[in-house]
Backbone as a ProteinNet text record, in pm:
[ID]
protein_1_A
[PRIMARY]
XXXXXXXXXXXXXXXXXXXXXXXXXXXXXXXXXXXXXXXXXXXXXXXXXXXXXXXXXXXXXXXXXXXXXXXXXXXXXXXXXXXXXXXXXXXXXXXXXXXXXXXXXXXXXXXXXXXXXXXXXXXXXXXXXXXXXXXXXXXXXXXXXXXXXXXXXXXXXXXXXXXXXXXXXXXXXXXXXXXXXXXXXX
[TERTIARY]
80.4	0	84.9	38.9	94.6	32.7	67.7	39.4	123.1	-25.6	1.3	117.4	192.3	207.9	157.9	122	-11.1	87.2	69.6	143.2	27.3	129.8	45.9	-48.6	-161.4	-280.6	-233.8	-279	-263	-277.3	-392	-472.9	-323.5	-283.5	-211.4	-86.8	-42.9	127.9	73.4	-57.3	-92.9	-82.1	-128.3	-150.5	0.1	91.7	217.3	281.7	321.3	336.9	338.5	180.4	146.9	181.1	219	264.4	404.6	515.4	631.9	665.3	580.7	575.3	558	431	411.1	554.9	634.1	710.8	803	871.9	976	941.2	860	788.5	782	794.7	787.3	911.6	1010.8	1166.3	1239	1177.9	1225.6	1210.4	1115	1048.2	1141.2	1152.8	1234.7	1368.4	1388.8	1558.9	1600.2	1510.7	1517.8	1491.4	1397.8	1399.3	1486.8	1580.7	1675.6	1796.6	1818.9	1922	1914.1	1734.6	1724.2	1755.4	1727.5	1796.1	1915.3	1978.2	2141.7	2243.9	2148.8	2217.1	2204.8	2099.2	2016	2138.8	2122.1	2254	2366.4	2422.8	2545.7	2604.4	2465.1	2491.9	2448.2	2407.1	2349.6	2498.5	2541.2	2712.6	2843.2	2794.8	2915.9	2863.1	2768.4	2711.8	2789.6	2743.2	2825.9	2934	3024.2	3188	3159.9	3144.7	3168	3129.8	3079.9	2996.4	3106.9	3147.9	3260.7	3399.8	3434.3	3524.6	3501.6	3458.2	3393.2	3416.4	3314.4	3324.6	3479.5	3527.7	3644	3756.7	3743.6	3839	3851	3684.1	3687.9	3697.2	3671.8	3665.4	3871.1	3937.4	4064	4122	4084.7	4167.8	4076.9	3935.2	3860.1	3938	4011.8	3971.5	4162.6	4221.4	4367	4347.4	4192.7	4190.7	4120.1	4107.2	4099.8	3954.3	3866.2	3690.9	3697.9	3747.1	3757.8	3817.7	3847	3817.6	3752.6	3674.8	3541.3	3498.8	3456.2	3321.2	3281.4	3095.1	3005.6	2913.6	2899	2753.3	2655.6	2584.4	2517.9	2556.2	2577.5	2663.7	2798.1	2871.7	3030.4	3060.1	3181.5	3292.2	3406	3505.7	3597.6	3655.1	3820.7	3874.9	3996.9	4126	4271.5	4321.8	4417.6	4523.4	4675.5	4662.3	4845.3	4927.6	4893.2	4977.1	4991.6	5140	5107.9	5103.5	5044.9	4963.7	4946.7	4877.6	4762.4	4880.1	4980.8	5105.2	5172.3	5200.2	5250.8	5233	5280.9	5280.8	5204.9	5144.1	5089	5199.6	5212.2	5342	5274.6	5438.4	5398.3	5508.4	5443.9	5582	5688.4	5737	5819.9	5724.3	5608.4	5541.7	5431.5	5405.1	5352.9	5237.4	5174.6	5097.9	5100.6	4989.8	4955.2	4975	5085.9	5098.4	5061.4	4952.5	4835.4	4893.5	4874.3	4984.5	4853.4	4738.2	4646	4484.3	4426.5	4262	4224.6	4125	4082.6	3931.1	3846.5	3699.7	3656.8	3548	3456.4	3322.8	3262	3144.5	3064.8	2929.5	2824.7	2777.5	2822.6	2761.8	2661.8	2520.9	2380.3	2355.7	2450.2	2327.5	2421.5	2514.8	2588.6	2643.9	2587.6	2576.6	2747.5	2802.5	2939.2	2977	3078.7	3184.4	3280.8	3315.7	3478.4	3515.3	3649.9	3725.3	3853.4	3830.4	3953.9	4046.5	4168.2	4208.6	4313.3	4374.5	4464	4560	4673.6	4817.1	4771.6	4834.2	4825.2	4942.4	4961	5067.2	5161.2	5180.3	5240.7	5225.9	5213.5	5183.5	5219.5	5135.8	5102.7	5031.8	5027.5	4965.7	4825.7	4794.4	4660.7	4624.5	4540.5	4521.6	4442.3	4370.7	4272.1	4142.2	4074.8	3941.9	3939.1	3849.7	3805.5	3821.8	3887.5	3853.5	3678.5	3643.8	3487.6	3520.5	3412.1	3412.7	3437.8	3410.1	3460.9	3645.9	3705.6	3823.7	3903.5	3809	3866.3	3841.1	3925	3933.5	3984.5	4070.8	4144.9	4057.7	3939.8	3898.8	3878.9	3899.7	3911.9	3740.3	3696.9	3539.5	3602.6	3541.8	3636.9	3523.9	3437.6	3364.2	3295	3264	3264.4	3142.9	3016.9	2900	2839.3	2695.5	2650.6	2629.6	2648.1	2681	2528.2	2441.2	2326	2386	2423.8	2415.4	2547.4	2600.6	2681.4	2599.4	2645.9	2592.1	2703.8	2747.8	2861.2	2819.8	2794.7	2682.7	2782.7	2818	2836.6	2799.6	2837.9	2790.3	2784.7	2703.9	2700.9	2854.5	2937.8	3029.3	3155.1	3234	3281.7	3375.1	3396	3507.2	3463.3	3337.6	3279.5	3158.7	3177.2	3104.1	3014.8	2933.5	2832.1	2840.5	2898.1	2969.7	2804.3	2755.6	2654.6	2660.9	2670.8	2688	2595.1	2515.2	2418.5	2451	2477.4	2519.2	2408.2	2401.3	2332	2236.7	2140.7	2050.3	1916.9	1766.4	1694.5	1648.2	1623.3	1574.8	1603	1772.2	1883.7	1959.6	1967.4	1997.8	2076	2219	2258.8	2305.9	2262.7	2318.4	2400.6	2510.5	2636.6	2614.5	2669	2683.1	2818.1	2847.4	2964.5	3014	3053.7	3131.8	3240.2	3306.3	3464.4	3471.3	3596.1	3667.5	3762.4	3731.5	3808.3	3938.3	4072.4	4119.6	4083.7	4098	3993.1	4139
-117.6	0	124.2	171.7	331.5	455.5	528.4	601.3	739.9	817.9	933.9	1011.3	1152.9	1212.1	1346.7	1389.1	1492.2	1628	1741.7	1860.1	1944	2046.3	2108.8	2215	2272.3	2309.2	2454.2	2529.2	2726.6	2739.1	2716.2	2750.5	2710.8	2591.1	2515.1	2632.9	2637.2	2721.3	2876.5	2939.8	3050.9	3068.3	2954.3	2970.1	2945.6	2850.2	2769.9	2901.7	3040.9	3152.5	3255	3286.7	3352	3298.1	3147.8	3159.3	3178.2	3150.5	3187.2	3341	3392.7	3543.3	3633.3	3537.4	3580.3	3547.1	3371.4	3378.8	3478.9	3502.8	3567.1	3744.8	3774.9	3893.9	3931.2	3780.7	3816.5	3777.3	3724.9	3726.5	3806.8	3942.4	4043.4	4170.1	4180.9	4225.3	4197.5	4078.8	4052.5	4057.9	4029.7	4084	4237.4	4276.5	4436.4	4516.5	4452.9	4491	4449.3	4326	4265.5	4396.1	4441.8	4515.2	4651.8	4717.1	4865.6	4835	4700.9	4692.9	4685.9	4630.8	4637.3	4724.7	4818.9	4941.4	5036.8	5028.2	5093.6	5057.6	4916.1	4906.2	4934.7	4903.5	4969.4	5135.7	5183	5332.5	5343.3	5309.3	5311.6	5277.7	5159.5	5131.4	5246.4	5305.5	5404.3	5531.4	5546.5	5665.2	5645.4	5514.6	5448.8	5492.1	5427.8	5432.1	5580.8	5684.5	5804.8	5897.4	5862.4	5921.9	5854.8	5756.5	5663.2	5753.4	5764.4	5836.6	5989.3	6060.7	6263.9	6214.6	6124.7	6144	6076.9	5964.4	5942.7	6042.2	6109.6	6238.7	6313.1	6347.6	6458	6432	6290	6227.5	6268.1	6188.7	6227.8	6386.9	6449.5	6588.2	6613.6	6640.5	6699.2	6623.7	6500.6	6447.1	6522.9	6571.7	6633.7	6810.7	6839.2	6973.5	6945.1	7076.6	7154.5	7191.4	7137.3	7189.5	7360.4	7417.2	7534.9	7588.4	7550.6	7654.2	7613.6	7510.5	7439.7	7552.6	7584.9	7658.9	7592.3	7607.7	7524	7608.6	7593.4	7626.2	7552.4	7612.9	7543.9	7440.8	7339.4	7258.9	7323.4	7321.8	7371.6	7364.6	7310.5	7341.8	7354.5	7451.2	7484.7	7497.9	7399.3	7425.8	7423.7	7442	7457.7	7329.4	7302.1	7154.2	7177.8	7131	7131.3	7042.5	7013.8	6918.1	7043.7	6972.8	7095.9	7020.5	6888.7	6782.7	6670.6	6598.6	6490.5	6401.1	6387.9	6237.1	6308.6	6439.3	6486.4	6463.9	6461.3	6435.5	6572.2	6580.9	6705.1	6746.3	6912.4	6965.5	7047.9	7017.9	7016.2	7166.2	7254	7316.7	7270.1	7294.1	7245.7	7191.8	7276.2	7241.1	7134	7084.6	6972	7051.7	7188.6	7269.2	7218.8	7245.6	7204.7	7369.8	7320.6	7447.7	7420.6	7536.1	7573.3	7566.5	7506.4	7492.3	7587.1	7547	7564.5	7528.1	7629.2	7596.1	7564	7426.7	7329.9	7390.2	7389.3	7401	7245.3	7219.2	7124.3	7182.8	7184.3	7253.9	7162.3	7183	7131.4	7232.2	7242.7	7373.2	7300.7	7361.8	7294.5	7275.7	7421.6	7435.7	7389.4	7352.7	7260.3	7132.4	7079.7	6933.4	6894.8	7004.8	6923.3	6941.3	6842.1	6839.1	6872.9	7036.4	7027	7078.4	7051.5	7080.8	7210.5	7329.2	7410.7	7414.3	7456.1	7508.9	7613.9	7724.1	7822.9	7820.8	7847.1	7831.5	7954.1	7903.9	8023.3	8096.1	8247.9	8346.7	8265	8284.7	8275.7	8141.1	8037.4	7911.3	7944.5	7918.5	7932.9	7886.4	7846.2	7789.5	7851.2	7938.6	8026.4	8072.6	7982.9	8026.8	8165.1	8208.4	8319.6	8256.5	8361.1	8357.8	8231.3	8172.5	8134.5	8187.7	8175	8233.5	8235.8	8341.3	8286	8221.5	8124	8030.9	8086	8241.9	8276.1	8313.7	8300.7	8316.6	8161.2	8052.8	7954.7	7947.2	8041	7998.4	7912.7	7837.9	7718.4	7616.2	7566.7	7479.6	7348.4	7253.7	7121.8	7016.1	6977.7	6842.5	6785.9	6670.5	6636.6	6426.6	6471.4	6328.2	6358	6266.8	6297.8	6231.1	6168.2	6169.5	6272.7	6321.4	6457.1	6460.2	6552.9	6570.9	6636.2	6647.5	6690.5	6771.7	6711.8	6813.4	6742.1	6811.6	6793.2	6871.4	6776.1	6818.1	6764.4	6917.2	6857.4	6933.4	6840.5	6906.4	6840.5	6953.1	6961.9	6816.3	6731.3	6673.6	6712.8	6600.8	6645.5	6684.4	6522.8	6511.1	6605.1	6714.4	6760.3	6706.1	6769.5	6731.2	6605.6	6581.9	6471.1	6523.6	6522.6	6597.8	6431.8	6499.6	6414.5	6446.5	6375.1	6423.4	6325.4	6379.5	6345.8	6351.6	6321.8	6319.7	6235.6	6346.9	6295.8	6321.7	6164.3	6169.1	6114.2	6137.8	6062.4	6156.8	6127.3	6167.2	6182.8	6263.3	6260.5	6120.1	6022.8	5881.8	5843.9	5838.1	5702.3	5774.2	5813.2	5965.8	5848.2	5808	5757.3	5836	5830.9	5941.2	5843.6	5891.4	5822.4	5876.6	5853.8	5935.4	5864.9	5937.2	5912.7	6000.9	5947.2	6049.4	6048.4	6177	6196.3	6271.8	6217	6300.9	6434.7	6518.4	6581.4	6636.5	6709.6	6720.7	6864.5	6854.3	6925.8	7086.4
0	0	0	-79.7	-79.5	-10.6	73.6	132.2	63.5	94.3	3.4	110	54	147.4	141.2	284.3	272.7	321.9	280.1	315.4	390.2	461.3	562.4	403.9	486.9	435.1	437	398	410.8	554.9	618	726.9	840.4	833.2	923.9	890.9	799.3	777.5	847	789.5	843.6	987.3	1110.4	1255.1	1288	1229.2	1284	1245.1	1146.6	1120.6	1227.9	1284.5	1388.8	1479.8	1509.2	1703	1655.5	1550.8	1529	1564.9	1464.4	1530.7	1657.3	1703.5	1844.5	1970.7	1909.8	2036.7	1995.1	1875.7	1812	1872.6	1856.6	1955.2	2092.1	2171.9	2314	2356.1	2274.7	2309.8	2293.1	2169.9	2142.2	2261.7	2279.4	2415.3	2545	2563.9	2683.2	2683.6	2572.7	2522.6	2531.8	2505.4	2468.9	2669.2	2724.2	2839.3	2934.2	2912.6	2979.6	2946.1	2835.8	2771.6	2830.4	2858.2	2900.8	3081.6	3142.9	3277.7	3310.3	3212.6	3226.6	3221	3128.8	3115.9	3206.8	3227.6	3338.3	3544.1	3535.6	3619.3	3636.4	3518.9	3508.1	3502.9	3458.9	3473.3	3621.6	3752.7	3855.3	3958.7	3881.3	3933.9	3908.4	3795.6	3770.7	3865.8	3874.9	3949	4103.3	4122.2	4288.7	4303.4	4187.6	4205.9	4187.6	4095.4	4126.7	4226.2	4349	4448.6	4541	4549	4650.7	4614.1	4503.3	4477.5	4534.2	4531.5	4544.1	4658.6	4768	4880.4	5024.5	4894.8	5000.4	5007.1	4833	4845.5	4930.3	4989.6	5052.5	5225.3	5221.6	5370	5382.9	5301	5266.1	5341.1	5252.2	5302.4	5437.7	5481.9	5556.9	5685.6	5666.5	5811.9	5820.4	5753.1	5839.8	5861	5909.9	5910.8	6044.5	6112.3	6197.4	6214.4	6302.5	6347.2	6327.5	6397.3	6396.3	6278.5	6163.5	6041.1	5932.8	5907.8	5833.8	5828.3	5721.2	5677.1	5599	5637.7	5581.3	5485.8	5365.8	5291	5202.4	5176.8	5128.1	4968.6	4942.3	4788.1	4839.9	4966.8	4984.3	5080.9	5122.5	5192.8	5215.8	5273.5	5271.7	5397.7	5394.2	5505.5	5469	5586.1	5547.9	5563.6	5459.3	5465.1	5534.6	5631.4	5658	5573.6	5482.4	5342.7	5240	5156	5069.2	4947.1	4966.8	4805.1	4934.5	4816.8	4937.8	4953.1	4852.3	4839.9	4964.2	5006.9	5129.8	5273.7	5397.7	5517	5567.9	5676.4	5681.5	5782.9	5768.7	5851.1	5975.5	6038.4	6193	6261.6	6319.4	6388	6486.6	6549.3	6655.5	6833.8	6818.8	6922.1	6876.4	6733.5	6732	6664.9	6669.2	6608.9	6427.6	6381.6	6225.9	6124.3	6075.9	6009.8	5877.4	5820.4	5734.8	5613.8	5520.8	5380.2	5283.2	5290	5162.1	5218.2	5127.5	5173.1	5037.6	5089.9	4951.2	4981.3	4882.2	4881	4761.6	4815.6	4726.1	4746.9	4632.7	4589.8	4451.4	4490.9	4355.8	4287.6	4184.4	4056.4	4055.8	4093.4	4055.8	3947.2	3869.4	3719.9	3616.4	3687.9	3580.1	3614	3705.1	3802	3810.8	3839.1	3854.5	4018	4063.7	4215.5	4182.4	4210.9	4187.1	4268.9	4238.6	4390	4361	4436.7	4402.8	4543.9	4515.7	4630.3	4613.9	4685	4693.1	4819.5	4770.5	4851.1	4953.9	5090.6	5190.7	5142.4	5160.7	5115.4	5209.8	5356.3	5445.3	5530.5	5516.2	5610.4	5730.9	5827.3	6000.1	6043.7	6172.3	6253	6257.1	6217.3	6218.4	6080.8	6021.7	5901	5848.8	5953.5	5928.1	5868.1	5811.1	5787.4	5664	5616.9	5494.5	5361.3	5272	5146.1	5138.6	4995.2	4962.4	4892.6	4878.9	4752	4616.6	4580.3	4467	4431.3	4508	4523	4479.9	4495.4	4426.7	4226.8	4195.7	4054.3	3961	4058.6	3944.2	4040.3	3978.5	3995	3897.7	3936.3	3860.2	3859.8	3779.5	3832.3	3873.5	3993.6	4037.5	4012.3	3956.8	3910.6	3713.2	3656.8	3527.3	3533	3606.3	3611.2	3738	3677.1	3758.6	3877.3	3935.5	4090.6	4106.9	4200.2	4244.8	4339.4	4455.3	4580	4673.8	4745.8	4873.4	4971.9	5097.7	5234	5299.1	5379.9	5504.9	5601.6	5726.2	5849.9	5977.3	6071.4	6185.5	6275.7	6344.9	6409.7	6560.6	6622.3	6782.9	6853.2	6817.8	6877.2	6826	6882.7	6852.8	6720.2	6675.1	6518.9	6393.6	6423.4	6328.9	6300.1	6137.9	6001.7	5910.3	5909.7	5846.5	5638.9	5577.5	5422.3	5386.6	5240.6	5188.2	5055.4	4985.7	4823.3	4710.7	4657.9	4536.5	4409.1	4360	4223.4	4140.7	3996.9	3902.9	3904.9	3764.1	3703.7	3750.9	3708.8	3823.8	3865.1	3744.2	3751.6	3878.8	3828.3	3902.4	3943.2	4101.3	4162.7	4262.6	4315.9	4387.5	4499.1	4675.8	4766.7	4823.3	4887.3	5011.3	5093.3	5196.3	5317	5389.7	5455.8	5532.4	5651	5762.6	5866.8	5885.1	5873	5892.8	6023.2	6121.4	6206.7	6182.4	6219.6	6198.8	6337.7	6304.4	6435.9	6515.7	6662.7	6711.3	6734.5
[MASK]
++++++++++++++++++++++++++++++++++++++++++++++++++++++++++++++++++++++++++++++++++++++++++++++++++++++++++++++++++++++++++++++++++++++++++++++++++++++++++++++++++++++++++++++++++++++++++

């Protein structure tokens, strides 16, 4: 006996077509949303590392300065370094006193979402640095992160010489904040 052989019908290739399409559609979909999360992470991770970076910098210099010449404002602060570069030892007079090399400022340009950091040589290094520069007196300023900075907050704590550092990086979406406390010396 011979048996015919029978081929699929229109109707049959037409439906076996549409679920091809349909899965080929919902893998595209999930592929495509697997791809906008990943990216989506990874820009959420670089935001991290750049907010870990701004803020250990500043944990860095803030914690070899002095409570008593912090000035605080609002996206700023500025205090004096007894180093005269961070690879430096911080210098000491003969009585063990911290003699004043340079005042660093870190600041958030709102309207241009950057952290940068300036600082200016004291004329005279001493044990008494004097007043604060203003923040406009720092003109050689450098960014000091290459994803956008929102805001800094450096707030006084209870305990004498320990500052509460706060740093918002990233976009409005995917806005990553740190926080951190540095000692400072009293």
């Amino acid at each position: 006996m011979l048996r015919r052989l029978r081929g699929l019908t229109l109707i049959e290739t037409i439906v076996v077509c549409t679920l091809l399409g349909l899965l080929t559609t919902g893998l595209v979909v999930i592929f495509a949303s697997y791809g906008r999360q990943m990216a989506e992470t990874e820009r959420r991770r670089d935001y991290i590392t750049e907010a870990q970076k701004g803020i250990g910098r500043l944990e860095l210099e803030m914690g070899n300065t002095s409570a008593s010449y912090v000035s605080l404002g609002k996206n700023q602060v500025i205090f004096p370094s007894a180093q005269t570069s961070l690879a430096q030892p911080v210098v000491m007079d003969d009585s063990g006193k911290l003699v004043w090399q340079r005042w660093i400022a870190y600041a958030v340009d709102t309207k241009n979402r950057e952290l940068w950091r300036g600082e200016l040589s004291i004329a005279r290094p001493s044990t008494s640095p004097g007043a604060p520069p203003a923040i406009a007196s720092f003109s050689k300023n450098r960014q000091l992160l290459s994803d956008p900075a929102q805001s800094l907050s450096v707030v006084a704590g209870t305990a004498s010489g320990l500052y509460q550092l706060t740093l918002k990086v990233g976009d409005d979406n995917n806005a990553v904040q740190l926080s951190s406390q540095v000692g400072v010396r009293n």
